[in-house]
VOGU-3710 file (C-alpha; in Angstrom, 3 decimals, decimal comma):
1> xxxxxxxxxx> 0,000/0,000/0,000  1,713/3,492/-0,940  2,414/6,277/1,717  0,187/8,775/1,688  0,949/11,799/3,247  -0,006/12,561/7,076  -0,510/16,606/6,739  -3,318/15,277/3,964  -4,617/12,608/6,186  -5,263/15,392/9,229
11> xxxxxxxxxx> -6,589/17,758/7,136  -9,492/15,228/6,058  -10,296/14,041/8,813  -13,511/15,346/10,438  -12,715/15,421/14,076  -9,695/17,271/13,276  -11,347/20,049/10,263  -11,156/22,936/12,698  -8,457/22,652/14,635  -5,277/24,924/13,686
21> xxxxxxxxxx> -2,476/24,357/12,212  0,175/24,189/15,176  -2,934/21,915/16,855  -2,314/19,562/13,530  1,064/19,565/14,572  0,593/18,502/17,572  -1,308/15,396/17,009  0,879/14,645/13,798  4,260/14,691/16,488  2,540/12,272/18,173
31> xxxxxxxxxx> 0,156/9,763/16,102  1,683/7,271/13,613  0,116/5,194/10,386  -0,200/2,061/10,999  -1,128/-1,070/8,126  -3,340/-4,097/8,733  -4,208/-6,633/6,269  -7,466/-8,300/5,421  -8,846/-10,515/8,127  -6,085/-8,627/10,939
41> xxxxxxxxxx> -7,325/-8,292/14,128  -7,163/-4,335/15,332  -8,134/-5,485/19,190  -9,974/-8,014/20,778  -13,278/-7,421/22,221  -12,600/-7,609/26,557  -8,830/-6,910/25,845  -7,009/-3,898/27,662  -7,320/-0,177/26,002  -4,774/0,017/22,757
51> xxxxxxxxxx> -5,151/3,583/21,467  -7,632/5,934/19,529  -7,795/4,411/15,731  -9,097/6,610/12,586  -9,544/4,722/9,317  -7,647/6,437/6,464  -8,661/4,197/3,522  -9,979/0,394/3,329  -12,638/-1,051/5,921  -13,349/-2,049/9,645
61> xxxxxxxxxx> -15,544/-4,765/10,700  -16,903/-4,703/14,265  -18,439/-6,840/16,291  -19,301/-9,136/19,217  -19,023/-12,346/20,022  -21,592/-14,585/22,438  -19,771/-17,338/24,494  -20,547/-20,116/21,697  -17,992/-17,768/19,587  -20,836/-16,585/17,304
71> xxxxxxxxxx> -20,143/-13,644/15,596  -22,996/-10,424/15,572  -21,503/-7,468/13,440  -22,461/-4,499/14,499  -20,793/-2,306/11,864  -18,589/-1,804/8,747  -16,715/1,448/9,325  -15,308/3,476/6,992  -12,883/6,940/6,029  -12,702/9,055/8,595
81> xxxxxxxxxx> -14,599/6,336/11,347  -12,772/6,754/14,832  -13,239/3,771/17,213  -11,309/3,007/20,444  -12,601/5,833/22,168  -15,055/4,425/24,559  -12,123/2,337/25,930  -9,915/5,169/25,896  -11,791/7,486/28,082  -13,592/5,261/30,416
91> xxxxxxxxxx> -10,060/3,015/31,028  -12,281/-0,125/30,426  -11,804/-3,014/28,268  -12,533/-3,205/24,726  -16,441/-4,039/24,157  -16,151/-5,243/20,697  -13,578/-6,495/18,544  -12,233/-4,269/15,148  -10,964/-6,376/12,317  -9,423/-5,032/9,121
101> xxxxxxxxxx> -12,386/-6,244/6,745  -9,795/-5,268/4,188  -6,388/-4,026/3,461  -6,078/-0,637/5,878  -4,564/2,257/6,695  -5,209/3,574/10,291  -3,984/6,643/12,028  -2,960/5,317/15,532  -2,424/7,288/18,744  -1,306/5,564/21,443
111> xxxxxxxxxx> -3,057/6,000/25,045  -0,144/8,433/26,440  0,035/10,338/23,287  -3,842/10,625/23,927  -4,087/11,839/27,089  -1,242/14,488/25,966  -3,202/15,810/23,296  -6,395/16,390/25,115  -4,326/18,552/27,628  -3,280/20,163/24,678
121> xxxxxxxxxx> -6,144/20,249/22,543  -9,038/20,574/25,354  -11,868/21,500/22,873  -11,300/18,016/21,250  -12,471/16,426/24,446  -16,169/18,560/23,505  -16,127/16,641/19,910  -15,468/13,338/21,293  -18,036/13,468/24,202  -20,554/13,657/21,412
131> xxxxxxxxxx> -19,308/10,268/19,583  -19,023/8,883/23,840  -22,899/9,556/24,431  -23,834/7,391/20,985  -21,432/4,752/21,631  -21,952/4,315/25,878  -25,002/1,599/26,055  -26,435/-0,088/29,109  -24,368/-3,031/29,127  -24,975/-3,986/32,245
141> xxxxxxxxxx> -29,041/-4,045/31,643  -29,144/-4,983/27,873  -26,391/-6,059/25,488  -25,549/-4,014/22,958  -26,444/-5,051/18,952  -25,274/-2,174/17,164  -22,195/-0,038/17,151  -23,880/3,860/17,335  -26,561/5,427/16,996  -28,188/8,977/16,427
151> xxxxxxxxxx> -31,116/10,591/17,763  -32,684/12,898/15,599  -35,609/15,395/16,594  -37,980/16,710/14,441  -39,508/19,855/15,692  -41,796/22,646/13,758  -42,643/25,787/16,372  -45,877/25,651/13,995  -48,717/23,307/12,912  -49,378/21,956/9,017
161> xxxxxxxxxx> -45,584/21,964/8,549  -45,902/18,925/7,247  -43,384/17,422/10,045  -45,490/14,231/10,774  -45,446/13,453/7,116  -41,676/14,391/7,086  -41,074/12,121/9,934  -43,052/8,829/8,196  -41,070/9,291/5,279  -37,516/10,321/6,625
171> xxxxxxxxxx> -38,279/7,124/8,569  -38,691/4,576/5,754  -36,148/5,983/4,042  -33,922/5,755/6,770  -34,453/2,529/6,867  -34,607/1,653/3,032  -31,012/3,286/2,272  -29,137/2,347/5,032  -30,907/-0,928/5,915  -30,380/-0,060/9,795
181> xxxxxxxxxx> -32,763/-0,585/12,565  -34,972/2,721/12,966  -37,652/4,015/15,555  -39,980/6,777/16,043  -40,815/7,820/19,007  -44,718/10,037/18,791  -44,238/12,524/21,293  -47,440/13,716/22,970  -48,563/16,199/25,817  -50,847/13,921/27,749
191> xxxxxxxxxx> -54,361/13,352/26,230  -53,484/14,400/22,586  -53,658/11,966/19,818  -50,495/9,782/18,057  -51,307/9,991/14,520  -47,927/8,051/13,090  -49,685/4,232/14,298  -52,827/5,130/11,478  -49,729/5,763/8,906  -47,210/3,428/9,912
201> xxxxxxxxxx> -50,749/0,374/9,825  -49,904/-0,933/13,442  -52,053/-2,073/15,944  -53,428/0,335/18,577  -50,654/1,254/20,793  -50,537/1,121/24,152  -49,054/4,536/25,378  -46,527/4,560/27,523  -46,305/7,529/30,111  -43,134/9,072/30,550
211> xxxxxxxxxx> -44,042/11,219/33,862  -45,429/7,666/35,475  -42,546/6,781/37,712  -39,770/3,876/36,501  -37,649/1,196/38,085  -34,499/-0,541/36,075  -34,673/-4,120/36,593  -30,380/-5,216/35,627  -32,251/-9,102/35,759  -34,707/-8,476/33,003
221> xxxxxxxxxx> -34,450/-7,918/28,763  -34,944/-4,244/28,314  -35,245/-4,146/32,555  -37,589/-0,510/32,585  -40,243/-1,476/34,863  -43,328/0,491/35,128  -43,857/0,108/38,249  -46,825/2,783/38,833  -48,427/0,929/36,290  -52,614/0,446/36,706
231> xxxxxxxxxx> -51,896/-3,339/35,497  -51,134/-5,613/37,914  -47,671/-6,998/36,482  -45,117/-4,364/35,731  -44,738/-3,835/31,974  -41,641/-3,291/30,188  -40,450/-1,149/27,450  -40,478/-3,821/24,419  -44,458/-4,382/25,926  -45,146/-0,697/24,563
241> xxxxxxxxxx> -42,511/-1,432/20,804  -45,049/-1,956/17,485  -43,581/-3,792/15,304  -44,590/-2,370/11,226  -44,804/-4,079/8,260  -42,096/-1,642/6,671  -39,357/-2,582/9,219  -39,939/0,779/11,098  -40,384/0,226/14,691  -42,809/2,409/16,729
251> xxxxxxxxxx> -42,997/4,094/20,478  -45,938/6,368/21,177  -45,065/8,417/24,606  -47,104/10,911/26,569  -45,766/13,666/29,355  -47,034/16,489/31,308  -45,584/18,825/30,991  -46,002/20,360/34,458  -44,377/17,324/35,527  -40,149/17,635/35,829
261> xxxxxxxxxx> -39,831/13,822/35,903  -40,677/12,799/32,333  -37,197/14,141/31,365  -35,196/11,886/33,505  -38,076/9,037/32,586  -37,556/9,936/28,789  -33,506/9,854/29,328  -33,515/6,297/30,889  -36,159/5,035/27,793  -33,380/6,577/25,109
271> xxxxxxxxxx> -30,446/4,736/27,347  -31,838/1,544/26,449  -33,044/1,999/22,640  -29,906/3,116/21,525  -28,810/-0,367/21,876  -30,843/-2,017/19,647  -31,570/0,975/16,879  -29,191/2,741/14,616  -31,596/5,901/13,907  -34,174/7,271/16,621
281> xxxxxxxxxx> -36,304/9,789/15,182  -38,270/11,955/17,656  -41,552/13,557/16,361  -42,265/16,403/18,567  -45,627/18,485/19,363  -45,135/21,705/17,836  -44,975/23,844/21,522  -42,477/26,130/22,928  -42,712/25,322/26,493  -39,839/23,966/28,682
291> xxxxxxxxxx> -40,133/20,214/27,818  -39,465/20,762/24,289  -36,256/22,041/24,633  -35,030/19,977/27,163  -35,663/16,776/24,528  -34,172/18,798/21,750  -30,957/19,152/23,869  -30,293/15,295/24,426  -30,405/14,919/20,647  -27,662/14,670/18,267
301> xxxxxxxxxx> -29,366/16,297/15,521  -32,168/18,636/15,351  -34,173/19,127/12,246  -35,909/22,153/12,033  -39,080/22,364/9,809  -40,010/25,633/8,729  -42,182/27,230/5,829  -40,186/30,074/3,355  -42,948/32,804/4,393  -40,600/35,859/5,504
311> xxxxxxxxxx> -42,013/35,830/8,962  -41,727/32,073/10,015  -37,614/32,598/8,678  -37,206/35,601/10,770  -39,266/33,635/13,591  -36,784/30,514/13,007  -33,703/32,636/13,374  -34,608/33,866/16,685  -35,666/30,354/17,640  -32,160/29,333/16,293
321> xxxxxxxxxx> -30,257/31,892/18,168  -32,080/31,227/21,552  -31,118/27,552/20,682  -27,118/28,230/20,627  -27,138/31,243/23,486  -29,677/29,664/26,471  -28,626/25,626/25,732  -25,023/25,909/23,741  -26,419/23,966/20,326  -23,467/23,848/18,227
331> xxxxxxxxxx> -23,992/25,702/14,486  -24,086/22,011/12,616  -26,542/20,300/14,922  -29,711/22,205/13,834  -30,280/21,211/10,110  -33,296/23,755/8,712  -35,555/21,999/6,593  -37,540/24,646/4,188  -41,276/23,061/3,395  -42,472/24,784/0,264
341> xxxxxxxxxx> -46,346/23,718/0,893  -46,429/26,266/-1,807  -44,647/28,251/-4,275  -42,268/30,622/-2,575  -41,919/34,321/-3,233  -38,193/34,465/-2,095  -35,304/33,556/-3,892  -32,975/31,293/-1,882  -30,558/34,294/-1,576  -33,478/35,812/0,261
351> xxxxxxxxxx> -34,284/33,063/2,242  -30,836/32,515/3,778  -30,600/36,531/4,397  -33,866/36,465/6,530  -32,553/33,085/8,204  -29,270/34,608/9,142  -28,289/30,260/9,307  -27,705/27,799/6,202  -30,235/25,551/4,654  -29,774/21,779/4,867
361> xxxxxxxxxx> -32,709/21,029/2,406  -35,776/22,109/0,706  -38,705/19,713/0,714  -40,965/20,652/-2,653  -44,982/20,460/-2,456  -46,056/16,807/-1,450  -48,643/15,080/-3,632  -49,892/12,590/-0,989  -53,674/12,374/-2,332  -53,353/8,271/-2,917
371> xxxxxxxxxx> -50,643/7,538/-0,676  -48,695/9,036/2,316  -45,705/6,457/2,001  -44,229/8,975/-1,012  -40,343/7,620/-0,488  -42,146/3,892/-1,433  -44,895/4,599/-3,699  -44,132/7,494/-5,310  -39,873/7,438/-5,253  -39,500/9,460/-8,428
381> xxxxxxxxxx> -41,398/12,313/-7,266  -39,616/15,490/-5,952  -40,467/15,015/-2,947  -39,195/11,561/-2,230  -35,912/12,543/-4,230  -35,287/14,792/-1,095  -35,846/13,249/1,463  -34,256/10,251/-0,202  -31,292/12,828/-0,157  -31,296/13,648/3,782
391> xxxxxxxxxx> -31,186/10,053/4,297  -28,816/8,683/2,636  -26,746/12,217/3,946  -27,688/11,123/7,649  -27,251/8,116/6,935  -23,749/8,076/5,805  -24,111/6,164/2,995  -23,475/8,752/0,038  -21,167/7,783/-2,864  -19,229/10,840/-4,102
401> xxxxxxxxxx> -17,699/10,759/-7,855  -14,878/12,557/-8,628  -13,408/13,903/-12,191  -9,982/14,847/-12,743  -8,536/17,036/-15,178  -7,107/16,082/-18,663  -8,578/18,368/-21,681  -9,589/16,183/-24,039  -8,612/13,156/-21,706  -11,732/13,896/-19,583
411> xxxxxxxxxx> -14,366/13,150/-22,244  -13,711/9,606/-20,465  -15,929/10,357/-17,737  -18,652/10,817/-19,713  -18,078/6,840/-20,784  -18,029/6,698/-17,353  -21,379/8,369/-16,350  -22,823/6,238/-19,100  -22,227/3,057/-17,433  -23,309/4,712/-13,902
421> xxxxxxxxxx> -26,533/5,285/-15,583  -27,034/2,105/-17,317  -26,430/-0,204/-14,119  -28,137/1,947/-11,813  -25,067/3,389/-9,557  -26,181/6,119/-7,314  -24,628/9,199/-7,133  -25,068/11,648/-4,289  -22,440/14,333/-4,727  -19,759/15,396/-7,622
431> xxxxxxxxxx> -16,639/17,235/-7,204  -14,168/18,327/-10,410  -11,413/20,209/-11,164  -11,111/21,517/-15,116  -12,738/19,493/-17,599  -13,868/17,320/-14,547  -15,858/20,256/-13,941  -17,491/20,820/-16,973  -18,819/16,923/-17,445  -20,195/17,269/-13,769
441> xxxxxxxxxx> -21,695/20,085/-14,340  -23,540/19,170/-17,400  -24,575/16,270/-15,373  -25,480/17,997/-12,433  -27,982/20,070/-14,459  -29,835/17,204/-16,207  -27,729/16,454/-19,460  -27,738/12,782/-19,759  -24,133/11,355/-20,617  -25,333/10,488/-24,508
451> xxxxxxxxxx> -26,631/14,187/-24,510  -23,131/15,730/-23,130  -21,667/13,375/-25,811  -23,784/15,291/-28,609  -22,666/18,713/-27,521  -18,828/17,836/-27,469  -19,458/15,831/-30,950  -21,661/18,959/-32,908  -19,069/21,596/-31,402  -16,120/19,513/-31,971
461> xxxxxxxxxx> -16,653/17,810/-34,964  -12,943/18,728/-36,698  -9,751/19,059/-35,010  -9,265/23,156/-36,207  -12,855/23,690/-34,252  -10,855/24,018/-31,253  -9,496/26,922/-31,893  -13,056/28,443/-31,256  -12,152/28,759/-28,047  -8,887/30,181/-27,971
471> xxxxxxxxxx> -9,251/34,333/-28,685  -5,646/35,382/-28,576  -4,483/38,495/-27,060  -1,348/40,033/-26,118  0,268/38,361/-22,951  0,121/40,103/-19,671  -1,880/37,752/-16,869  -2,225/34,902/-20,204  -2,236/34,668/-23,846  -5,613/33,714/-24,457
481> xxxxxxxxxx> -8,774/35,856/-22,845  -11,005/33,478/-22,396  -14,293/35,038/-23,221  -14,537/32,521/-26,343  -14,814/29,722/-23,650  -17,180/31,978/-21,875  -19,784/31,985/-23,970  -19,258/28,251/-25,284  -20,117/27,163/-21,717  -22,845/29,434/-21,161
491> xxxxxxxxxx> -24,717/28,336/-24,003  -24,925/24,977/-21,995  -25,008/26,008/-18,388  -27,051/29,340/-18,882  -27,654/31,289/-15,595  -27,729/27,978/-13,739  -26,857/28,277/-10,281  -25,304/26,002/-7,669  -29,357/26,033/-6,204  -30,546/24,649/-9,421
501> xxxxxxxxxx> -28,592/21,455/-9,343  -30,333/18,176/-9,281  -27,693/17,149/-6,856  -24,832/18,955/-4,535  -21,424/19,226/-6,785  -17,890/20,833/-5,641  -15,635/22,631/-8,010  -12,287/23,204/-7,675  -10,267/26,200/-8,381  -6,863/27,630/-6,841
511> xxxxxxxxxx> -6,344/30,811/-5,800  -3,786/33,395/-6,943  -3,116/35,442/-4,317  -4,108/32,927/-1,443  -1,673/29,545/-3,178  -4,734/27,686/-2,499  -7,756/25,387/-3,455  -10,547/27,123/-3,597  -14,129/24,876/-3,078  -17,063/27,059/-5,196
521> xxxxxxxxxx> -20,707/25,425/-4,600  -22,878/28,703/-4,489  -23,253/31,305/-6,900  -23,304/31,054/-10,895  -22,164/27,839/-11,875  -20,701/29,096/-14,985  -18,287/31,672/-12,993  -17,189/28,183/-10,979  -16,089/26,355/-14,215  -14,926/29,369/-15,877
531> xxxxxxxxxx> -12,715/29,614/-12,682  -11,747/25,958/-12,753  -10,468/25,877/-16,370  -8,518/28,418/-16,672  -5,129/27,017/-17,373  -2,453/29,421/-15,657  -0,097/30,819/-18,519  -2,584/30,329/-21,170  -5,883/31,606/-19,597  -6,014/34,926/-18,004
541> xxxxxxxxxx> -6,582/34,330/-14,477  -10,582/35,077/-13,834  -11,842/37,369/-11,675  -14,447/36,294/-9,191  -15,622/39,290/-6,800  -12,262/39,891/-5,240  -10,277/36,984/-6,048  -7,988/35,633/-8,844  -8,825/32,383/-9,735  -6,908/29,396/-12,360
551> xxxxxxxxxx> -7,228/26,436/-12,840  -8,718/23,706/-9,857  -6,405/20,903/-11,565  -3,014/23,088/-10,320  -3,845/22,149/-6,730  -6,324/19,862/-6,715  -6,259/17,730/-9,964  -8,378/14,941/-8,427  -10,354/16,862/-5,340  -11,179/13,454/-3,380
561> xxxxxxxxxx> -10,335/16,143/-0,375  -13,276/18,697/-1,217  -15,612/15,392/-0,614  -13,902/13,928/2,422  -14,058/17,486/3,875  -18,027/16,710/3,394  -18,228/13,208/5,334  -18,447/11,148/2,315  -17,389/8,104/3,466  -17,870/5,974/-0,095
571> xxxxxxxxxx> -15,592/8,082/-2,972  -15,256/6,832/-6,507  -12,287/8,928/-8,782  -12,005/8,959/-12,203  -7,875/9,591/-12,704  -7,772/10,528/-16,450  -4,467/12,071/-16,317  -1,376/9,710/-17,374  1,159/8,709/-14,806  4,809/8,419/-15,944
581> xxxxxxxxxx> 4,442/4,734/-16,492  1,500/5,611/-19,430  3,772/8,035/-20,843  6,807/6,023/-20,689  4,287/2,514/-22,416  3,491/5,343/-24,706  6,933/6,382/-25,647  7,425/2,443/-26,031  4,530/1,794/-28,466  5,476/4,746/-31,034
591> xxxxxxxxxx> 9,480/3,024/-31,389  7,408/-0,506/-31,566  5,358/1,213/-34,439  8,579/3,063/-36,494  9,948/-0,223/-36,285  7,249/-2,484/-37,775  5,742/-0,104/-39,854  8,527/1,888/-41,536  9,716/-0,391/-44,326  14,198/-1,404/-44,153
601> xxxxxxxxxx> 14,873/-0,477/-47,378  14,185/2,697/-47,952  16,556/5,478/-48,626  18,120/7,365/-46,045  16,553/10,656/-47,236  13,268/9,400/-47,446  13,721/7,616/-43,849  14,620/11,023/-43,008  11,556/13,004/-43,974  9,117/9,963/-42,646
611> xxxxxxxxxx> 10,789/10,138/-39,231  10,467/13,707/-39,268  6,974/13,646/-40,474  6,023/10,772/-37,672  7,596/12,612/-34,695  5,936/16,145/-35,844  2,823/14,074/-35,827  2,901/12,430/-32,150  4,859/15,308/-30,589  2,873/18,376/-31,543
621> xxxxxxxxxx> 5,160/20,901/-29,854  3,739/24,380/-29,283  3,581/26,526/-26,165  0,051/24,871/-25,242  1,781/21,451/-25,220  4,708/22,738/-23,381  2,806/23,826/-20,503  0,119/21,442/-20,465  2,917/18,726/-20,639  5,142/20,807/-17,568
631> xxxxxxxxxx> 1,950/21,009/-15,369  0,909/17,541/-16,369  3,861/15,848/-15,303  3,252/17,831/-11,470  -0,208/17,080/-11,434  0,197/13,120/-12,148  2,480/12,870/-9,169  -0,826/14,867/-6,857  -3,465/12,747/-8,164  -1,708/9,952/-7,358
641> xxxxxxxxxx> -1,704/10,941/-3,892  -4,816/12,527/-4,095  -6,055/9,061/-5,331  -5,170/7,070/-2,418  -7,792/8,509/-0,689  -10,777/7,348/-2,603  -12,154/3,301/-2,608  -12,105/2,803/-6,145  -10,390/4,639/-8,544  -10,744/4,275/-12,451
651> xxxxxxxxxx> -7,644/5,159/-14,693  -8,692/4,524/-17,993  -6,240/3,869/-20,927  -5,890/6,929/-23,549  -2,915/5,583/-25,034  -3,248/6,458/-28,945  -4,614/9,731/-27,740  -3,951/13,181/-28,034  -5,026/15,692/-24,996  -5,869/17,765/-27,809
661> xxxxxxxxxx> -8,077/16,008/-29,610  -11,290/17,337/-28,864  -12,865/15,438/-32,424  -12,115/12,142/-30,720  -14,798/12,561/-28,147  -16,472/9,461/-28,807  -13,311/7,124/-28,435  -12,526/8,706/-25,702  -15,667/8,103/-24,168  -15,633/4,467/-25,394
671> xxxxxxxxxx> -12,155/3,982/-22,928  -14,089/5,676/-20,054  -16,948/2,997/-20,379  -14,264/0,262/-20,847  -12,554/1,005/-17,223  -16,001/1,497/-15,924  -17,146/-2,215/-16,676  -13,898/-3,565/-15,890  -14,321/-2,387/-12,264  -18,385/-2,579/-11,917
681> xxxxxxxxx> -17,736/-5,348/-9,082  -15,611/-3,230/-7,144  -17,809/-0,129/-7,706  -21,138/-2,208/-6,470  -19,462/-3,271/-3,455  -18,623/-0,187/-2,033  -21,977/1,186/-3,163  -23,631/-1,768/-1,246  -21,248/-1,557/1,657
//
C-alpha cells in the first residue's frame, strides 16, 4: 500500500477540520500510520485499552461475540470512522472487537500520546463526548447489537408543517437506504392523539407515560419497569414497541408537561433503545414550552421544519439563536428543513438573508392524495428525491464521484457516467477540477451522458474547431482571454446556479493570491467552471468578486479532499491524467510502431523526412503542449496521492490519444466505459457496503 501523506490525512479528517495548524502539529508529532491486512485483528473485544484508531482508507468490521464464539456485526466502518474511544476514556476493556475487513490504513495514537493531546487540545475532548454519548449503552441491563446510533428530533414551532409526514417518510427511508434498525418515538402532551400508528398500519398502541414513575430491573431484557403501572404486572419497554410491516419500529409516549420527571423518565427510555436501533427519530408536538427544549438538547441532531414565508424565517432565526445562546447547540446540529407547501416568493438568496443560518434542504410540495408512504410509492417524485437525499446524507451512505482534469482526456468520464446510468449506480455528490468540472456540471444540471456526448461531438466535430475557443491576445496575466470559452459554456449552463442542481457538486479552483484550493458550490455555476479551467499561462486568471482564480487541476487535480471534507465516506475517482508509467508505455509503443511499420529499405533521405513527419505528428510541440505537458507531469504525481484517498479509482487507458483532440470525443468516451465495466464489481461493493 503506498504512503500517503499525514498533513493530507489530518486535514481530512472530520474530528480534526477545525483545529489549527500548530494543533495539527501537535497530534501529527505524536500519532503514527499504521497497516493491517485483510482478516487482521485491530483489538480483541474484553482486551485492555490500545489507542484511539481513525480509518484512512480500506474497511473495519466490528463486532461481538456470544460465548458459543458466534459472531454479531455491528458495523462496517469506513474513512474518517474513529473507534477506540469508549475504551480510551472510560479506562475499560474493549467491548467489541475491530478487524481489518480489508487491506487498511489507520492513524494510531497511542493511550499516552492521547491523554497528551487532550491537555493540549481541550476542545477536542467537547467533539469526542458527542461520539461517547452514541457509543456508551447499558451493558450492564441490555447487550448491545449495534455499534452507534443517532437521535434525531424533528420539531416545527408551527402546525401543518408537514413534520409528521416528514417524519413517516424520513423514517422509511432511513431505513430503506441504510438498511439499519430505525424508531420513532410520537411525542405527545398527555391526552393528545399519536397519529404516526394510522400511517405506519400498526395495531393500537398502548401509550406509555413518561411522567409515570420507573424502576431498572439489571435481571430483566430491556429491565424498565413500570412500576406505577394500573396493570397488575409491571410492563416493560419492548411491551409498549409496534412492530410495522415496513421494518420501522414504533414508540408512542405521553408527558405532562407540568411534571419535571418525564425528562429523567424519557432519558432512561433513550439509554436503552440506543442499543438495539441505529436511527431514533423523535416527532415532537409543535410547543415552545420547557419540555421541548429539554428533549431537543439530548439529541444529536435537530431538524428544524419551517415554511419560506418571511415571517416564520425571521421567527426561526430567533428560535435558532435562543437555541445556541440559552442551551449551547453547536452551528451544525440544527439542520433547517424549508417546506415549500407552496410556491415561494423568495429567492434562496433571500431566504438565507432572513434566516441569518444555512439551509440543509428544501422539501418541494407533497402530492400525498393516494398515498402518504411517497419515499415507497411514489420514489420518483420530488419530494421523495429529497428526502431520499437527507437520508442517505444522515445516513452516511453517500457515494461521491470525482473527475480529474485532462482536456480532451476527460471526455472519459462521460463513458463513465454512461455506465453509472445504465447499471443503476447512485450518485449523491460530484466534485471536479477543469474538464472534470465541466462533465459534472452538465450532469449535475440534467444532461444525460449520450446528450453531453452530442454537444462535445456537434461543437467539436474537426480538429481546427478548437481553436473556437482560444481568442488570442497580447500576454500580460495569459495569452488567451477566455471570453470565447465563456460563452461556449454558457450556451450549456445558462444562468444555472449552484441552487438549481439536481444534486450537490464541488468545483475546484486555486487561488492566486491565497496559493490555495478554492471549493465554489454557491453562486453562478458558470463563474465556478470558468474559474476551474482556466489554465495558468494560457488563460487569463478570472476574476471572481475579489479573487484571482486558475485552474482547480493546479492544486487539486483529483479533489477526493473537497468530498472527504463533506463526510463522504464511499468516494469513486475517475484519474484521467497519465502517470509516468502511461507516458513512458506510450513512448514504447510509437518506437514498436517506427519499427514495424517503416519499411528497411528505404533510402536514407526518405527515412529522413518519414521520421520527421512521424515525430511532428505524435509530438505536436507548441507553447500549449509545453505547458500542459510541464503542469501535467506535477499534477500526475498529486493525483496519485490525491487518489489514495478514494475506494475505487478508475484510470482509464488513452494511449493512442492526443489531450488535444477534442474530435475524438467518442473514443474517448468508449475507454471511459471500458474502465467502468472492468471495475463494476468493485464499484457495487462499495456502493452496497
Amino acid at each position: 500500500m503506498k504512503t500517503i501523506s499525514k498533513n493530507l490525512i489530518l486535514r481530512e479528517i472530520p474530528l480534526f477540520t477545525n483545529l489549527s495548524q500548530a494543533e495539527l502539529n501537535i497530534i501529527k508529532e505524536n500519532s503514527a500510520i499504521i497497516e493491517y491486512k485483510k482478516a487482521e485483528v485491530i483489538y480483541k473485544e474484553g482486551s485492555s485499552t490500545s489507542g484511539f484508531y481513525c480509518l484512512i482508507s480500506g474497511r473495519v468490521v466490528i463486532y461481538t461475540q456470544d460465548a458459543k464464539g458466534e459472531k454479531s456485526v455491528l458495523e462496517y466502518l469506513h474513512h474518517g470512522k474513529y473507534f477506540g474511544i469508549i475504551s480510551l476514556l472510560t479506562d475499560e476493556p474493549h467491548s467489541v472487537t475491530a478487524q481489518a475487513f480489508n487491506d487498511c490504513s489507520l492513524l494510531l495514537i497511542k493511550k499516552d500520546s492521547f491523554d497528551f493531546i487532550l491537555k493540549k487540545i481541550p476542545r477536542l475532548a467537547i467533539d469526542l463526548s458527542r461520539t461517547l454519548s452514541r457509543r456508551l449503552k447499558r451493558k450492564d441491563i441490555h447487550q448491545k447489537t449495534i455499534f452507534e446510533s443517532t437521535i434525531i428530533s424533528l420539531f416545527s414551532y408551527y402546525s401543518h408543517s408537514g413534520k409528521t409526514l416528514y417524519a413517516f417518510n424520513l423514517s422509511l427511508s432511513l431505513k430503506e437506504q441504510t438498511q439499519k434498525s430505525v424508531i420513532i418515538l410520537d411525542i405527545c402532551p398527555a391526552a393528545k392523539l399519536h397519529s404516526m400508528p394510522a400511517k405506519l398500519e400498526t395495531a393500537q398502541p398502548v401509550i406509555f407515560d413518561a411522567s409515570t414513575s420507573l424502576s431498572i430491573n439489571p435481571e430483566r431484557s430491556q429491565g424498565i419497569e413500570l412500576s406505577g403501572s394500573p396493570s397488575a404486572t409491571p410492563q416493560l419497554l419492548k411491551d409498549f414497541i409496534l412492530k410495522s410491516g415496513f421494518g420501522v419500529d414504533l414508540l408512542c409516549l405521553n408527558y405532562k408537561p407540568q411534571d419535571e420527571s418525564y425528562l429523567k423518565n424519557l432519558l432512561r427510555v433513550l439509554s436503552l433503545l440506543v442499543n438495539d436501533y441505529h436511527y431514533l427519530i423523535l416527532e415532537l408536538p409543535s410547543t415552545m414550552d420547557p419540555a421541548i427544549f429539554n428533549i431537543l438538547n439530548q439529541s444529536d441532531l435537530v431538524h428544524l421544519l419551517i415554511s419560506p414565508e418571511p415571517v416564520d424565517l425571521k421567527r426561526s432565526n430567533n428560535l435558532i439563536q435562543r437555541l445556541k445562546e440559552e442551551f449551547n447547540f453547536s452551528e451544525d446540529k440544527v439542520k433547517v428543513i424549508i417546506n415549500e407547501y407552496g410556491l415561494s416568493k423568495l429567492t434562496h438568496q433571500e431566504q438565507l438573508r432572513l434566516l441569518k443560518h444555512s439551509i440543509f434542504a428544501t422539501l418541494p410540495k407533497a402530492d400525498f392524495e393516494a398515498t402518504e408512504r411517497l419515499v415507497l410509492d411514489k420514489p420518483d417524485c420530488e419530494y421523495s428525491r429529497a428526502v431520499r437525499r437527507i437520508a442517505r446524507e444522515t445516513g452516511e451512505c453517500q457515494v461521491g464521484l470525482v473527475f480529474g482534469v485532462g482536456v480532451g482526456y476527460g471526455f472519459c468520464h462521460i463513458g463513465v457516467l454512461k455506465v453509472f446510468e445504465e447499471e443503476k449506480i447512485p450518485i449523491d455528490v460530484l466534485a471536479g477540477s477543469s474538464v472534470g468540472a465541466v462533465v459534472a456540471s452538465l450532469w449535475a444540471i440534467g444532461f444525460s451522458s449520450a446528450e453531453i456526448l452530442e454537444i462535445i461531438s456537434s461543437e467539436f466535430k474537426e480538429p481546427r474547431h478548437i481553436w473556437n475557443l482560444l481568442d488570442f491576445t497580447i500576454p500580460h496575466l495569459g495569452f488567451i482571454k477566455g471570453r470565447r470559452l465563456q460563452r461556449f459554456l454558457k450556451k450549456y449552463l445558462g444562468n444555472k446556479t449552484f441552487y438549481d442542481l439536481k444534486l450537490p457538486l464541488k468545483i475546484i479552483a486555486s487561488d492566486v493570491k491565497r496559493k490555495e484550493a478554492r471549493v465554489l458550490d454557491k453562486g453562478l455555476l458558470l463563474d465556478a467552471v470558468m474559474a476551474s479551467c482556466t489554465m495558468p499561462g494560457v488563460f487569463a486568471p478570472f476574476r471572481l468578486k475579489e479573487a484571482m482564480l486558475f485552474d482547480g487541476g493546479v492544486t487539486n487535480p483529483l479533489p477526493t479532499e473537497a468530498l472527504l471534507k463533506m463526510g463522504i465516506k464511499k468516494i469513486i475517482a475517475v484519474n484521467v491524467t497519465p502517470s509516468r508509467q502511461d507516458i513512458m508505455r506510450q513512448y514504447e509503443k510509437i518506437k514498436e510502431e517506427i519499427t514495424v511499420t517503416l519499411p528497411q529499405k528505404i533510402k536514407r533521405r526518405r527515412l529522413s523526412l518519414d521520421l520527421k513527419g512521424f515525430f511532428k505528428n505524435r509530438f505536436r510541440t507548441n507553447i500549449l503542449d509545453i505547458i500542459f505537458s510541464s503542469v501535467e507531469i506535477l499534477q500526475s504525481e498529486v493525483a496519485e496521492k490525491e487518489a489514495l484517498l478514494a475506494d475505487v479509482v478508475l484510470h482509464p487507458d488513452t494511449s493512442g490519444l492526443y489531450w488535444l483532440e477534442l474530435h475524438r470525443a467518442a473514443e474517448f468516451v468508449k475507454r471511459g466505459e471500458e474502465e467502468a465495466r472492468r471495475n463494476l464489481d468493485k464499484i457495487r461493493r462499495v456502493v452496497s457496503e
